[in-house]
C-alpha positions as CSV (number, residue, x, y, z in Angstrom):
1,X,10.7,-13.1,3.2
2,X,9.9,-10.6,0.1
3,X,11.4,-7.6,-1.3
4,X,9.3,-5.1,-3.3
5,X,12.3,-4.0,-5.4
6,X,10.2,-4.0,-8.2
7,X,7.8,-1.7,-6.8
8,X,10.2,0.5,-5.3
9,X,12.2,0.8,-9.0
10,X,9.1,1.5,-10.4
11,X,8.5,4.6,-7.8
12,X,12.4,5.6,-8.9
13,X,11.8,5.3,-12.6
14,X,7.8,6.5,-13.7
15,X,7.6,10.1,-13.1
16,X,4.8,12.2,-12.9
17,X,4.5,13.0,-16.6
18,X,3.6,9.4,-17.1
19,X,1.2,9.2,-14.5
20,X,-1.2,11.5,-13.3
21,X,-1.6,11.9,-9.2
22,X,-5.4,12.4,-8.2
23,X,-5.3,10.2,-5.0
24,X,-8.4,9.4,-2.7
25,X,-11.5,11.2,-1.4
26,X,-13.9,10.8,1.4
27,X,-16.9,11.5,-0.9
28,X,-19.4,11.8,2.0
29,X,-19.7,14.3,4.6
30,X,-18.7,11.9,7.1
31,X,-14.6,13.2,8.4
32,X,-13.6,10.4,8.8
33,X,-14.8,6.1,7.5
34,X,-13.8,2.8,8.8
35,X,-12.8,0.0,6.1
36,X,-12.0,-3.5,7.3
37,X,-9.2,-5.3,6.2
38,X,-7.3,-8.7,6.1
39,X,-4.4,-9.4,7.2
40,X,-2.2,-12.1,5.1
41,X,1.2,-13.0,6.4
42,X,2.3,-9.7,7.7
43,X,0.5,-7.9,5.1
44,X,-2.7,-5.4,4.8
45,X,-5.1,-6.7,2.1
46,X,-7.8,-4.6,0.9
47,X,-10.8,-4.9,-0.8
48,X,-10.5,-2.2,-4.0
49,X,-13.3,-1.9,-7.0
50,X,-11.3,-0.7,-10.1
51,X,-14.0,0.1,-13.0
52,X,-16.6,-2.1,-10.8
53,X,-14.2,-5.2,-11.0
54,X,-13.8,-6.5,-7.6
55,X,-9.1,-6.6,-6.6
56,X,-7.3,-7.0,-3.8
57,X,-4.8,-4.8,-2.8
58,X,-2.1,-4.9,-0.6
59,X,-1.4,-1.5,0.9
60,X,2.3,-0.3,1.3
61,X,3.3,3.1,1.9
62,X,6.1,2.6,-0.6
63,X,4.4,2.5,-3.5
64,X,4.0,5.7,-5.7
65,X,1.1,4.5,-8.4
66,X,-1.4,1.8,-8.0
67,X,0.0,-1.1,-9.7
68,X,-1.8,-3.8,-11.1
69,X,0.0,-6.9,-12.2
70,X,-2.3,-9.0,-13.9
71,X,-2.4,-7.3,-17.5
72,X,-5.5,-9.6,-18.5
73,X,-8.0,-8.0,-16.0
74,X,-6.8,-4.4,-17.6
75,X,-7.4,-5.8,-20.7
76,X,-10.9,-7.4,-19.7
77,X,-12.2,-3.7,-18.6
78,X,-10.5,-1.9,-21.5
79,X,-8.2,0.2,-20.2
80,X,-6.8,3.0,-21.6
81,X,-3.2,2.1,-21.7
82,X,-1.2,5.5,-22.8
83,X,2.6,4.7,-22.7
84,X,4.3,1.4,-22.7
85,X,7.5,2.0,-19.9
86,X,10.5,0.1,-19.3
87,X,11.1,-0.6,-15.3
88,X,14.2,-2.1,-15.8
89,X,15.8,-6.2,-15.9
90,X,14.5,-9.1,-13.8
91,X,16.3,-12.0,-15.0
92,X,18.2,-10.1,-17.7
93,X,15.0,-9.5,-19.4
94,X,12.9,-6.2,-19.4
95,X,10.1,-6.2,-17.7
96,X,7.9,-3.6,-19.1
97,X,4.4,-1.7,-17.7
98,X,1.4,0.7,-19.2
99,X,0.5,3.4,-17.8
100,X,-3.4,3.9,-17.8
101,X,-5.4,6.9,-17.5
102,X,-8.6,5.8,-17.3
103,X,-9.6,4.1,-14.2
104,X,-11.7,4.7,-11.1
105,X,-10.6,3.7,-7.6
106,X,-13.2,2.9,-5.1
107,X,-13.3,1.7,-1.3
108,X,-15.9,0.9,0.6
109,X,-17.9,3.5,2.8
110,X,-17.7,6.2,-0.1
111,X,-14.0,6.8,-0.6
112,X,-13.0,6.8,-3.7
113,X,-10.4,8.4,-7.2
114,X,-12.0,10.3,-9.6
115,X,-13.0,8.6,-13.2
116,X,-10.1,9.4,-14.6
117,X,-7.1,8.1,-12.0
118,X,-3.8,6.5,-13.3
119,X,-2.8,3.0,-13.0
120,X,0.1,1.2,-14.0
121,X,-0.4,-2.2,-15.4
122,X,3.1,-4.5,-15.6
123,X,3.1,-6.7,-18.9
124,X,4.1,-9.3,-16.6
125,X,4.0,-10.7,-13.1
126,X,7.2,-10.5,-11.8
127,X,6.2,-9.1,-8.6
128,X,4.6,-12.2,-7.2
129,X,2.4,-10.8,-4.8
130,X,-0.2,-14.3,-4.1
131,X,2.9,-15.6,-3.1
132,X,3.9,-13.3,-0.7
133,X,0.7,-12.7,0.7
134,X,-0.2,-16.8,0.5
135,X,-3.5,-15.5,-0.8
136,X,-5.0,-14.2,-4.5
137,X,-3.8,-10.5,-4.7
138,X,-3.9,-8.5,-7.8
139,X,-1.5,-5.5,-6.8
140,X,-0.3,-2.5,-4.8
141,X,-1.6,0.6,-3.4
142,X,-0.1,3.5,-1.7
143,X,0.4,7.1,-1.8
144,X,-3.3,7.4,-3.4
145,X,-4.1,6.8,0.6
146,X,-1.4,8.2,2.6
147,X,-0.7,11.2,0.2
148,X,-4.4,12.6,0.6
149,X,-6.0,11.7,3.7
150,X,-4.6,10.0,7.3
151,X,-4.4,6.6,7.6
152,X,-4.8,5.0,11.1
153,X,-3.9,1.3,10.8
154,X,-6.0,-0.4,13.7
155,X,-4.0,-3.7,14.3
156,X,-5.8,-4.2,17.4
157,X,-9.6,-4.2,15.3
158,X,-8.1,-5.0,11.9
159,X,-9.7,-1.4,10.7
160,X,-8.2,1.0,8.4
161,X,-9.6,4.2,9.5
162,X,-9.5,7.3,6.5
163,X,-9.6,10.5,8.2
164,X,-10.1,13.8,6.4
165,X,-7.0,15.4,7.1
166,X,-8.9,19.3,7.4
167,X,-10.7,17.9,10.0
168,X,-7.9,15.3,12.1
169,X,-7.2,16.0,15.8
170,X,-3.9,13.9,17.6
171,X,-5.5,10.8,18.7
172,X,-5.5,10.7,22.5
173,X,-3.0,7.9,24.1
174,X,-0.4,7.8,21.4
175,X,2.9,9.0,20.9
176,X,4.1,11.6,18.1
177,X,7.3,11.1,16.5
178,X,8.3,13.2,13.8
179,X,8.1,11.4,9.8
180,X,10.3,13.0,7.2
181,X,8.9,13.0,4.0
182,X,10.8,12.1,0.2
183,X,9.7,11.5,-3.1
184,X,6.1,10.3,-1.6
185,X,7.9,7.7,0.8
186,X,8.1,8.7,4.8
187,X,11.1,7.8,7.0
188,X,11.7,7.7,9.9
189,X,14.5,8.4,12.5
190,X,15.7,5.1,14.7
191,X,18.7,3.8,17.4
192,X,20.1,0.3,16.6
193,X,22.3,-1.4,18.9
194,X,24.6,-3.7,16.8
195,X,25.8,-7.3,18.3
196,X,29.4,-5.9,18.7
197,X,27.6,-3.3,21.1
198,X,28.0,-0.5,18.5
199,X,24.7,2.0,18.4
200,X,23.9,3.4,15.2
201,X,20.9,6.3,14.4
202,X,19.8,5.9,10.8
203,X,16.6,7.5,9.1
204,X,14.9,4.1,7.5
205,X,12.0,3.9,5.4
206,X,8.8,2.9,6.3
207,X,7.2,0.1,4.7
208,X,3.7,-1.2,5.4
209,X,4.0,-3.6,2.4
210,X,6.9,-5.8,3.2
211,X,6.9,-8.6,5.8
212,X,10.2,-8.2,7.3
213,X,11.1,-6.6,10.6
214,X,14.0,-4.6,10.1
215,X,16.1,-4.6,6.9
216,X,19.7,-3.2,6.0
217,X,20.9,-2.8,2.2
218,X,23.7,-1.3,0.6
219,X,26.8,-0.4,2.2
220,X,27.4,-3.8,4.4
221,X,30.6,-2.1,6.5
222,X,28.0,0.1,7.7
223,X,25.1,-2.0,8.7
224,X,26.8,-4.5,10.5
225,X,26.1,-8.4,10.2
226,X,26.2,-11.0,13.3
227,X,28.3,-13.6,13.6
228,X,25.0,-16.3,14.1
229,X,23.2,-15.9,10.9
230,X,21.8,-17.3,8.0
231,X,22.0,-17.0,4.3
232,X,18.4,-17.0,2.8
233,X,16.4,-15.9,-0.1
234,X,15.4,-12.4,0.6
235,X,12.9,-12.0,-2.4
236,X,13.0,-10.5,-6.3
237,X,14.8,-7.6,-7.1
238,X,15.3,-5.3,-10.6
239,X,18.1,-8.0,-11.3
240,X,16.6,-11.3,-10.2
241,X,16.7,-12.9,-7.0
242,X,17.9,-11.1,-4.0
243,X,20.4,-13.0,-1.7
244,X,20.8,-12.0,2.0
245,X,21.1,-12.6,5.7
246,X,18.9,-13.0,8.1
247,X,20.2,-12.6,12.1
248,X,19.6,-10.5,15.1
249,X,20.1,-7.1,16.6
250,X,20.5,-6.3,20.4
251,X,18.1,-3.3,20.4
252,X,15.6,-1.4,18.2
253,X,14.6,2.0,19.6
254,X,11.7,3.8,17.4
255,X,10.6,6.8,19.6
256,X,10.5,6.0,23.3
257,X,9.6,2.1,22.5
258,X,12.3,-0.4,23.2
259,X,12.2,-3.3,21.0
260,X,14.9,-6.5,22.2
261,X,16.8,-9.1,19.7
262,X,14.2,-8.5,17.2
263,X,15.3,-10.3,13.7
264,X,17.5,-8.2,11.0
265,X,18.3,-8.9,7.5
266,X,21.0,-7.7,5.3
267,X,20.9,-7.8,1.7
268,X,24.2,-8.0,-0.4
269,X,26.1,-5.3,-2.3
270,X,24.1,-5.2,-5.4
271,X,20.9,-4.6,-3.5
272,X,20.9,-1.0,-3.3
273,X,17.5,0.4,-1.4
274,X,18.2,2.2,1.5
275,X,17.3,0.3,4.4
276,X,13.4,-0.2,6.1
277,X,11.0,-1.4,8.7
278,X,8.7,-3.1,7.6
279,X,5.2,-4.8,9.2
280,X,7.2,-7.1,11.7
281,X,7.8,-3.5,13.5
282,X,4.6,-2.2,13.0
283,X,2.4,-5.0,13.5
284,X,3.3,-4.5,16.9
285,X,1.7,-1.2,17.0
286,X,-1.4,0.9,16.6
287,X,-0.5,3.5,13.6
288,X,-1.7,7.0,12.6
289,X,0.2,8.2,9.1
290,X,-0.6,12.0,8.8
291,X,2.2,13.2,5.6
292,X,0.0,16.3,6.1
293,X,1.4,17.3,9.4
294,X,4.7,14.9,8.8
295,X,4.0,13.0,11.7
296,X,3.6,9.6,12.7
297,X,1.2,8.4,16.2
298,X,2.2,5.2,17.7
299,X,-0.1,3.3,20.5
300,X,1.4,-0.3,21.6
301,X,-1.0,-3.0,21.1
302,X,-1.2,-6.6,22.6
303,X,1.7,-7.7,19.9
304,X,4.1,-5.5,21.1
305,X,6.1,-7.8,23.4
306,X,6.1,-11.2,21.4
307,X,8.9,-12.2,20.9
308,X,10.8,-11.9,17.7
309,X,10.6,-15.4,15.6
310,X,12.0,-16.6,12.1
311,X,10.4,-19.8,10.6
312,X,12.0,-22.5,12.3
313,X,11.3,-25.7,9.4
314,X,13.6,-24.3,7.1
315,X,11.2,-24.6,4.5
316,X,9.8,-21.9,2.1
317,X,6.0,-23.1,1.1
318,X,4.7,-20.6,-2.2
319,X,0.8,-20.3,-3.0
320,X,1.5,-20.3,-6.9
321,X,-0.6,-20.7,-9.9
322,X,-3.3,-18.1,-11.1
323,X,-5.8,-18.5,-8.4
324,X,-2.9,-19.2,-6.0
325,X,-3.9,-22.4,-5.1
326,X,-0.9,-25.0,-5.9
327,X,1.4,-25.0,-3.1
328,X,4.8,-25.8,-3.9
329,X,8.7,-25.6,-1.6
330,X,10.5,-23.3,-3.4
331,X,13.6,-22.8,-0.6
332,X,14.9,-25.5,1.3
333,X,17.4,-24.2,4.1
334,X,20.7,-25.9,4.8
335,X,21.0,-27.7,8.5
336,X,17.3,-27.1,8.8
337,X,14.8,-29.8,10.3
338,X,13.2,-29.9,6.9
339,X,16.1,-30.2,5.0
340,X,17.3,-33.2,7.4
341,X,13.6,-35.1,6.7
342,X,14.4,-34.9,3.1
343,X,12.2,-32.1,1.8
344,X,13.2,-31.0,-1.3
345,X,12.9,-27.8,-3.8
346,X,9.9,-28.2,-6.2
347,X,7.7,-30.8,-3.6
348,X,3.8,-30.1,-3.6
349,X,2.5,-29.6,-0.7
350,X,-1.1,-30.9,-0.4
351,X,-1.6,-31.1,3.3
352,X,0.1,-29.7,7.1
353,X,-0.6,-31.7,9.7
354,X,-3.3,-33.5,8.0
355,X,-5.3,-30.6,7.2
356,X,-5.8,-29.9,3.6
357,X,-3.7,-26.1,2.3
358,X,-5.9,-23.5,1.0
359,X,-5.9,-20.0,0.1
360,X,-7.8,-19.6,2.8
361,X,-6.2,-21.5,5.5
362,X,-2.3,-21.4,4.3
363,X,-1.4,-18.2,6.7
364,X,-3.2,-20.2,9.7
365,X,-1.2,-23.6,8.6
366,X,2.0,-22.0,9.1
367,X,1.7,-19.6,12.3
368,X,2.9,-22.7,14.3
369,X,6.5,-22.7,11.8
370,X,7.5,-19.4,13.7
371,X,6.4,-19.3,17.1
372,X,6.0,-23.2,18.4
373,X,9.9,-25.0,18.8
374,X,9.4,-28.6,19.5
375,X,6.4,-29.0,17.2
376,X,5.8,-32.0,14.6
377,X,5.1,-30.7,11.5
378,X,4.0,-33.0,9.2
379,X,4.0,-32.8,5.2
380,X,1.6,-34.5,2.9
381,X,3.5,-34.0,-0.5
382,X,3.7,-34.8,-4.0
383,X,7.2,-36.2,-5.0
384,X,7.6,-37.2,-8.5
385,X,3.9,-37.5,-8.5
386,X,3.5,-39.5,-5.4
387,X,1.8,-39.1,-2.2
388,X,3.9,-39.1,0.5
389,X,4.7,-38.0,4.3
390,X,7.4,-36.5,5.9
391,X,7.9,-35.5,9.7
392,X,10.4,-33.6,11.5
393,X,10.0,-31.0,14.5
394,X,10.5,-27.3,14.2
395,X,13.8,-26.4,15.9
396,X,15.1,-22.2,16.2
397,X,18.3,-22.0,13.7
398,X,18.4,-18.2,14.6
């Protein structure tokens, strides 16, 4: 489980005078065009063509500027970088970014930026995103979409669907629930009902680029923690690593729709984002985003009553090197199956259940780590540059 701190410090701390906001156009006379997109672990990848050089993106309505995080492919088309920015401290160093004028945006079907759009480049990868979505990505996109045209998010077809917004009617069959608007990021209003029976209504942010469900940060004696819960990783943030909890809520209400026991983190005190849902809600769902008409549509899809699951190995498995295709365990939980079979921190993983990990197949590898208790798993791993095997059976810990 990630946080985009980064991403969300850089919305705080670039203003507009750094970067320019053009956003996305339907270039065609069609009102509306359908884009296909993938969907990595929880997250929306799309297919972007920035200066003709072929990225993936991964869309999240929390980001302010397209981002790009691998400097070298800015540098191989020559961009245009205008300011060098600060964006703050990530492991007591400054991590730094470049704001670029002078890039085109395209999608497929005709929508597109004009030739002169604003980028921001990061001098370094801090962000992480291959890892997150176990699958070669090269950065972010968000308000360029959301900001300029309504975006239906078709879970059910995996279709993003761009509507002119001069020319968008309410979708028939879904529900309207009011999105309030704030420095380019949406919220909206929800009912929790705590484990010690106490409801709460808090605005929280919408997030279509973070994996989690629901997530609580700041002031802990507000959001409050379950007694069964456990201490994990939650990602990166502008200080380093993020620690957290992970547990359970009795009830999530967003609109009419009743969501039970579905999985809650809480990040610690010096974590201090207001609080988010993030595609573990709205995976569930069929979504219309229309910021012009601050609005929201919500349809229920076939996902919507699975159950709530959290890995259940204990085991964090990273896609890491430049083409993401080294897979190494980076977290090992305490008490977990894994940890009992001996799987340590830093172990390659070359194989799951005799199949061999790829880019392409890593996402399907480990779907059976959150929803199949009682499973073998099976490890093929490097340690200390040996083949070896490891077994153990996936077990719920929350």
């Amino acid at each position: 489980m990630k946080l985009h701190s980064i991403g969300a410090l850089i919305s705080l701390l670039v203003t507009g005078n750094v970067l320019g906001q053009q956003g996305f156009r339907i270039s065609t006379d069609s009102s509306s065009i359908e884009i296909p997109f993938e969907f990595q672990n929880n997250l929306i990848v799309l297919e972007v063509i920035l200066n003709d050089y072929p990225l993936k993106l991964i869309l999240d309505s929390n980001v302010e500027y397209p981002i790009l995080t691998q400097k070298s492919i800015g540098d191989q088309l020559g961009l245009n970088y205008t300011r060098k920015i600060p964006l703050g401290k990530v492991n007591g160093e400054t991590n730094y970014g470049y704001a670029s004028n002078g890039a085109q945006l395209k999608l497929n079907g005709g929508v597109q930026t004009g030739a002169n759009h604003s980028i921001l480049v990061l001098e370094q990868d801090h962000m992480n995103l291959s890892s997150l979505a176990r699958a070669p990505v090269h950065g972010l996109i968000g308000f360029d979409l959301f900001g300029f045209l309504v975006v239906e998010i078709n879970q059910t077809k995996r279709r993003l669907v761009l509507h002119n917004p001069d020319h968008f009617e309410s979708p028939r069959g879904y529900d309207k629930i009011p999105l309030v608007l704030a420095k380019r990021n949406c919220y909206v209003n929800t009912s929790i009902l705590f484990e010690n029976w106490e409801r709460k209504n808090s605005n929280l942010q919408i997030k279509t680029g973070a994996v989690h469900t629901i997530l609580f940060s700041g002031d802990s004696t507000y959001f409050l923690l379950p007694s069964h819960n456990l201490e994990i990783p939650l990602g990166v943030g502008p200080g380093g690593r993020v620690e957290g909890h992970i547990g359970r809520v009795r009830e999530f209400m967003l609109g009419k729709y009743r969501m039970e026991n579905p999985l809650a983190s809480f990040t610690k005190s010096q974590y201090s984002e207001t609080g988010s849902i993030g595609m573990g809600i709205l995976s569930r769902f069929d979504v219309v985003f229309d910021y012009s008409r601050e609005t929201l549509y919500l349809k229920k899809n076939k996902d919507f009553s699975r159950s709530f699951e959290y890995d259940m190995s204990g085991v964090t498995i990273e896609a890491t090197g430049p083409s993401a295709n080294q897979f190494l365990i980076t977290n090992v939980l305490d008490n977990s199956p894994a940890k009992r079979a001996s799987v340590q921190v830093g172990d390659q993983v070359i194989a799951i259940n005799g199949k061999k990990i790829s880019p392409d197949n890593l996402d399907e590898l480990l779907a059976p780590f959150s929803n199949k208790p009682g499973k073998t798993i099976e490890l093929t791993m490097l340690k200390n540059n040996e083949e070896v095997k490891i077994t153990f059976r996936l077990a719920r810990m929350i």
